[in-house]
N, C-alpha and C positions, 0 to 999 in steps of 0.2 A: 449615464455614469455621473454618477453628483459631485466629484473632482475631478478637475481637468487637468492636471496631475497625476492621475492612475493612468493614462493613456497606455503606460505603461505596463500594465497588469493586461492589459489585451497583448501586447507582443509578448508576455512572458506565457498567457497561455493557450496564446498558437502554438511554441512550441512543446507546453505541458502537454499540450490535446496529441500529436506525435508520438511523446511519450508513452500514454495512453495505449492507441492503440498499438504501438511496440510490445506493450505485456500480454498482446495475446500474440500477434503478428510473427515475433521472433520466435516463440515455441512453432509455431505454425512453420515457419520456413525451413527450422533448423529440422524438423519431422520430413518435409520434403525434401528434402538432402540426404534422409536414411537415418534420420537420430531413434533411439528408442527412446524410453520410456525413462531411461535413468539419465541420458544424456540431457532430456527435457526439464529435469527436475533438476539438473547442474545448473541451466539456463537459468534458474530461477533463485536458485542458491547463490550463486554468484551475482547474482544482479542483487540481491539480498544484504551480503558482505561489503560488496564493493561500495555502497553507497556512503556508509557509514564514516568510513577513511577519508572520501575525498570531503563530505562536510568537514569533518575535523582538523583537515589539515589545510583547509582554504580558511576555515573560520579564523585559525590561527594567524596564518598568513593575514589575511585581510586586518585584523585588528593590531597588528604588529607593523605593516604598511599605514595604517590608515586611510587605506583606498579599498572601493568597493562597489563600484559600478563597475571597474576592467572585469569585476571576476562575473558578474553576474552576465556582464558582454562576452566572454572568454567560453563560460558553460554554453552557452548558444550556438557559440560557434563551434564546440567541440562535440556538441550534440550534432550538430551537422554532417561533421566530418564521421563521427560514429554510424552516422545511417547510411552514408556513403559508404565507405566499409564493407557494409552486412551484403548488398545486394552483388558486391567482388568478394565477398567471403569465397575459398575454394575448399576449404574444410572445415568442419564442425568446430574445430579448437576454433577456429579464426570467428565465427559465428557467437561463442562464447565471449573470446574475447573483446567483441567490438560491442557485445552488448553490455557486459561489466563495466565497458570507455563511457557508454550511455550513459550509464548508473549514475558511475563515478562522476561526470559532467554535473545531471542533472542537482546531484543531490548537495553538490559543491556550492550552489547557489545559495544554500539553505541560509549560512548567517547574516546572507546579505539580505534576504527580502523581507526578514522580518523587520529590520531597521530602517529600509525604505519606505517601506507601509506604512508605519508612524512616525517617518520623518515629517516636522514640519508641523505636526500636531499634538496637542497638547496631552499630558498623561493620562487624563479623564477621558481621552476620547481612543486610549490605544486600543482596550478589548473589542470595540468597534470593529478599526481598521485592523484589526487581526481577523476578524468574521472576515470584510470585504478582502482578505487575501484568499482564505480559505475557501471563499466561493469561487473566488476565480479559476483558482486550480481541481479544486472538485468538481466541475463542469468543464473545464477546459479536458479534464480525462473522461468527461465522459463523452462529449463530442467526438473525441481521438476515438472511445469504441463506435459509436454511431459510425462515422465517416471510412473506420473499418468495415465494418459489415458490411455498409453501402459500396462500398469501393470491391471488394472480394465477391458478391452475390453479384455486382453488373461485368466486372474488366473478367471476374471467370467463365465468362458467356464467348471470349473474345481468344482467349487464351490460356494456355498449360495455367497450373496453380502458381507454380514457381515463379513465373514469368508474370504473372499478374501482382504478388507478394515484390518482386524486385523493383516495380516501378512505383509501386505506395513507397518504397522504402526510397528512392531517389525523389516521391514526391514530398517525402518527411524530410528529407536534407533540406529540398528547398524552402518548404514551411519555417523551417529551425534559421535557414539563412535570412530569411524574410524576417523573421522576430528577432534577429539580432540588429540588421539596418533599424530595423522599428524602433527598436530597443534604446539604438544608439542616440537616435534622434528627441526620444521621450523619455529618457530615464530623466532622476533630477542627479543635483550635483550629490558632491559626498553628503549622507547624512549627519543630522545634526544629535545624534541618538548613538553612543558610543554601543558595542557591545555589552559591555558591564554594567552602563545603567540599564538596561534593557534584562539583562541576566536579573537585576536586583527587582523589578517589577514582577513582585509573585503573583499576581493576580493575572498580568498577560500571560505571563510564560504558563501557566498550571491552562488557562483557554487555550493555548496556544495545541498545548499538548493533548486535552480534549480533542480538540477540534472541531472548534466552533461551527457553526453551518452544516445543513442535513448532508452536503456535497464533499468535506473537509474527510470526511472515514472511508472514504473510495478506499484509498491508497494507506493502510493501517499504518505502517511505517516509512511516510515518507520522510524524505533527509530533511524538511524542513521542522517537523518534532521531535525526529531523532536527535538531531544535533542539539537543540535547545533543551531536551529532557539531558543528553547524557554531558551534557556541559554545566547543569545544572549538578548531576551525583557525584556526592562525597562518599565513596562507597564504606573508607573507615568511621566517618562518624555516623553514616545511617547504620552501619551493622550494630554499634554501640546504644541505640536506639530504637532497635527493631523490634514491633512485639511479634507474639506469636501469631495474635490474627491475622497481622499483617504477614508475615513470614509466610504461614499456611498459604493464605489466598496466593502471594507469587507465586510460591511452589504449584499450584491448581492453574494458574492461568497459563505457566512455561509449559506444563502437560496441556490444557488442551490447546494451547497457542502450535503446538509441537502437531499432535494433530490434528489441525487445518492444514498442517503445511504438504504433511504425509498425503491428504487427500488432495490440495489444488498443484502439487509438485509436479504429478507425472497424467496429470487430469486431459490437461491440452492432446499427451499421446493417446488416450484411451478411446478421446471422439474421435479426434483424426482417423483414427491406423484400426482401434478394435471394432468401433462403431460407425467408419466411411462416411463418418460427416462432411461436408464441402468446411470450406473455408469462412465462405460465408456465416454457417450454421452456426458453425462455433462462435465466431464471432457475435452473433447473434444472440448466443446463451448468454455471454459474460453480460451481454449489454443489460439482459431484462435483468438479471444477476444485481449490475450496478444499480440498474434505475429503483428496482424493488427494495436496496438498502436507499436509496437518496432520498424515497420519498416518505418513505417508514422512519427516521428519525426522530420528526417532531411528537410524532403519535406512539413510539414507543417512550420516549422523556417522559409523555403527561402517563403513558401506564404503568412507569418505573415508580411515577411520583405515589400514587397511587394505592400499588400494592407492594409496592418496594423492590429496591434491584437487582435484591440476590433470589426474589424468587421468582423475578420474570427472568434473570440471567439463566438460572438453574431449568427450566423451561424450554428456554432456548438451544442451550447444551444438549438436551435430551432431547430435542427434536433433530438436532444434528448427528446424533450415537447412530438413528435410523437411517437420516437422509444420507450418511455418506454410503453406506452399503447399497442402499437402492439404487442409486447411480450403478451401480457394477452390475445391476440383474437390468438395467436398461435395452441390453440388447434383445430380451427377451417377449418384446413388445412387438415386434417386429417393425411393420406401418408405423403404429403407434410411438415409435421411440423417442423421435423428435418430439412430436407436442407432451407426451410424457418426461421426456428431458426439462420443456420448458416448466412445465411445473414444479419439480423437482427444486430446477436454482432458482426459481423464483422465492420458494420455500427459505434454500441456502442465502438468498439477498437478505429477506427479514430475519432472519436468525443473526446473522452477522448483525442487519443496523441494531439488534437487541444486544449483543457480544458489546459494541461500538460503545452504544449510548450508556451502558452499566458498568461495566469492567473499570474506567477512569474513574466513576462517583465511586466504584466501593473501596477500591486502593483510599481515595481521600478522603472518605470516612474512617477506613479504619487505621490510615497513617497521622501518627501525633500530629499538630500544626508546627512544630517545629522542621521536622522532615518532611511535610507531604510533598514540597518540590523534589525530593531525593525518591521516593517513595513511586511518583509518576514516574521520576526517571528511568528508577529501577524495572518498572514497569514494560514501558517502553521498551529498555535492554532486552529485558527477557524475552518477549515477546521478539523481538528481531534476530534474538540467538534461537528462540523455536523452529523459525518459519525459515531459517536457513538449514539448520541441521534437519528439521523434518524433511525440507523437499528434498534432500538428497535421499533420506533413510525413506522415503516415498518411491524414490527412483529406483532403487537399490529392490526393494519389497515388489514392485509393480513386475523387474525383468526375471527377479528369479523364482517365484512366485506367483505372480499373476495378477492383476487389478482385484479381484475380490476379495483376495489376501489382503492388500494393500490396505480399501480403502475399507476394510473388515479391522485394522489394526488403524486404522485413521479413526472411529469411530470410539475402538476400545480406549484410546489415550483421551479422546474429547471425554469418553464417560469417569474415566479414570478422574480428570481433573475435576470433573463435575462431583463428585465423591469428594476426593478429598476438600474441596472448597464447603461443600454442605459437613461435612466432620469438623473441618477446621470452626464454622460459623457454631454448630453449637458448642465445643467445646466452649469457646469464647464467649459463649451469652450460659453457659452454667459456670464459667470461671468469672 
């Protein structure tokens, strides 16, 4: 570690890596409880919602206090007490609810860590320490699916599912407990880096929002972009400044943002329950899932630069119209399903680090320089207003209907947007 200083950024993602594997773990448990398919996609919807509030309303808080270590020490320990919870959950509401506390926890930390990371250091050096946050927590989630997988393929040998899923989750308490002593011990004092001058640094905040490091697009919306894109938008003077390309493309990315959500909403139910995957397995999907977007970033940026990024985007969307449907004929492989499965989201990992790495440059191409902070924002919003409301209308489509409906109507909304973003583009290059 080349500051001895960041000590801290190791207890913060012990308990990111937690976090982590919660986002497959908690669909997985709330499944072995008796959830369907639309209950699964609530899981997810609401972990979605809930995050958004508790950044915005701790950010507040914190800069109105001007204290900000307690809250970042507070999320830790409430992440704690949230995964203790899940494993005495005795109904699905309560399983919901302890996982939105999760959400709400984690994402509550958001205003605070960006202000830590460059405390202490000079302006010129924050898009830096914005990258070394973003690594931290991009591998810190993805250790959390590693250490999933690993933990559900060996303690399933040993014991019922359920039972094996309850003691990750009281080993996640103690992890979250441990990163808070840690925490306590390593954090620095208040920074020296108010909110507002940090909000006026457009050069951090627009990286911030990106998300610098191949590791930072794990997690599309987590609370630490969200909060800095949507504290960032003016939504009356960006409308007064909107163009059309711009407009077009939002409208294209909340459609196909809408269907990713539609597909990965009720996804968890369909291996579990349709396809009798282990615990393990699944976990295992997401993982190559992640690793195949972490490690595709860099090499999709030099292909974006290259050939440009509406038409590797456009590419990418179009390879997703197919891949989400073929997932639903998965079980038709029979033998074959798994290793066919893994190809599949290996496919879905590079398409998303293509989704990741384009979608931010093209908003900031085609938003004025006066708005493009507003512009990301906006961006960002939508995007997190998709991926809520689709996992539910995911959920909803998967029980009444069936997964191939589903993720047959996940596919139409990605093509849909894919469309209107290529209408919207040339409109714009003949006007």
């Amino acid at each position: 570690m080349s500051d001895r200083g960041d000590r801290w950024l190791v207890a913060w993602s012990l308990g990111y890596a937690a976090v982590g594997a919660a986002s497959v773990l908690v669909p997985l448990y709330a499944i072995a409880l008796g959830a369907d398919a639309f209950v699964v996609a609530v899981v997810a919807a609401t972990a979605a919602f809930a995050g958004i509030p508790g950044a915005l309303a701790w950010g507040s808080l914190s800069t109105r206090t001007g204290r900000f270590r307690p809250f970042l020490l507070v999320s830790l320990a409430l992440s704690a007490l949230a995964f203790l919870a899940l494993p005495l959950a005795d109904s699905l509401l309560a399983v919901v609810v302890a996982n939105a506390a999760l959400q709400f926890a984690v994402a509550a930390a958001a205003p605070v860590l960006a202000l830590l990371v460059v405390s202490g250091h000079p302006d010129g050096d924050w898009d830096r320490r914005i990258g070394v946050l973003n690594a931290w927590q991009g591998y810190g989630w993805l250790a959390g699916l590693l250490v999933g997988a690993a933990w559900t393929a060996v303690a399933g040998r040993y014991a019922a599912a359920v039972t094996a899923q309850r003691w990750f989750f009281y080993a996640s308490a103690a992890a979250c407990a441990l990163a808070a002593v840690l925490a306590w011990h390593w954090l620095p004092g208040r920074p020296d880096v108010s909110a507002a001058r940090f909000g006026r640094a457009t050069v951090s905040i627009e990286r911030l929002q990106r998300g610098a490091g191949r590791a930072a697009r794990l997690a599309p919306f987590s609370g630490v972009r969200s909060f800095w894109a949507l504290r960032r938008l003016h939504p009356r003077a960006f409308a007064g400044r909107l163009t059309p390309g711009l407009a077009g493309y939002l409208a294209a990315a909340t459609l196909f943002f809408t269907g990713f959500a539609v597909f990965f909403g009720p996804l968890p139910a369909y291996l579990a329950t349709d396809l009798g995957l282990a615990s393990g397995s699944v976990f295992a999907l997401f993982l190559v899932s992640s690793a195949a977007s972490a490690v595709a970033y860099e090499r999709v940026g030099a292909l974006a630069a290259a050939r440009g990024p509406e038409a590797v985007q456009t590419a990418a969307l179009a390879a997703r119209v197919a891949l989400f449907p073929s997932v639903a004929f998965a079980s038709v492989l029979g033998a074959l399903a798994l290793p066919g499965l893994v190809v599949l989201f290996v496919a879905v990992g590079l398409t998303w680090a293509v989704v990741a790495v384009t979608g931010t440059s093209i908003v900031a191409r085609l938003a004025p320089p006066a708005v493009r902070g507003d512009a990301l924002g906006a961006y960002t919003a939508l995007g997190g207003l998709g991926t809520a409301v689709g996992s539910v209308a995911g959920g909803v489509l998967a029980t009444t209907a069936g997964y191939v409906a589903a993720f047959g109507v996940a596919g139409g909304l990605v093509l849909a947007g894919a469309v209107v973003a290529a209408a919207t583009r040339r409109r714009t290059a003949t006007e």
